[in-house]
C-alpha positions, 0 to 999 in steps of 0.5 A: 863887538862882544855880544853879551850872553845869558841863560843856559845855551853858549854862543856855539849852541845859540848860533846852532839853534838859530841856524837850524830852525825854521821858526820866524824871527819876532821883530820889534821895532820902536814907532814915532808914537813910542810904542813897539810894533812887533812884525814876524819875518823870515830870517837867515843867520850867518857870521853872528848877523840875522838876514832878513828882506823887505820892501822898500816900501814896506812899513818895517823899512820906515820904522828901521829908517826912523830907529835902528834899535830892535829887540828880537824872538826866535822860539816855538809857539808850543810847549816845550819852549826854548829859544832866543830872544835878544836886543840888536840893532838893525841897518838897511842897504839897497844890497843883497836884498833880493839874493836874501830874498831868494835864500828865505824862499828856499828856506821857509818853502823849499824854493820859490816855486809857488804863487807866493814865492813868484809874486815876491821874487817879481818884486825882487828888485825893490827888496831891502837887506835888512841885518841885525847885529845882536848885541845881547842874547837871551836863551831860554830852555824849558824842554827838560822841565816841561817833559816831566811826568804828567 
């Protein structure tokens, strides 16, 4: 599938910056009353897919039950802005949910040795892999423009 791009950054500098950072990844997923619901989680990207968890119960994973079609964010909250956002769709699988799981810990606290990372990795067995296939990328770069004198 052709991912369709725009903005400054090519494929291999989009891949690059959403390998690199560590910033959540902006969910937003239809509901049944039609409007968006946005939801930040931990994301891990390899081969042009985002990786998330969740679990089984989670109400993430019954919006992605209902509509697969999301939109996405991945940028700073604080000056100078950049980043990518986008549109893609979303699929569950009861695989691979709690390696991904294990990888976001690792990740996002530097392993899984915390009250928060215990409690989640007790949890492992009822995690979902949520992947999201982008289908279009926006990039955004404020960085050069923003740094100007002030």
């Amino acid at each position: 599938m052709n991912v369709q791009l725009k903005g400054p950054w090519t494929q291999a500098q989009i891949d690059n910056y959403l390998v690199e950072t560590v910033y959540p990844l902006r969910l937003g997923c239809i509901a049944g009353d039609g409007f968006p619901r946005v939801v930040s989680v931990w994301y891990h990207y390899a081969d042009g897919q985002f990786h998330c968890a969740s679990h089984n119960t989670s109400q993430l994973v019954a919006l992605l039950r209902d509509n697969g079609n999301v939109g996405f964010e991945v940028g700073p909250n604080e000056p100078p802005y950049c980043g990518v956002r986008g549109q893609g769709v979303a699929t569950l699988s009861d695989l691979g949910g709690g390696e991904t799981l294990e990888k976001l810990l690792d990740r996002y606290l530097g392993g899984a040795e915390s009250s928060l990372g215990n409690w989640l990795l007790s949890r492992r067995e009822d995690e979902l892999l949520i992947s999201i296939t982008p289908q279009r990328l926006f990039s955004w770069d404020y960085r050069q423009r923003m740094d100007g004198p002030g």
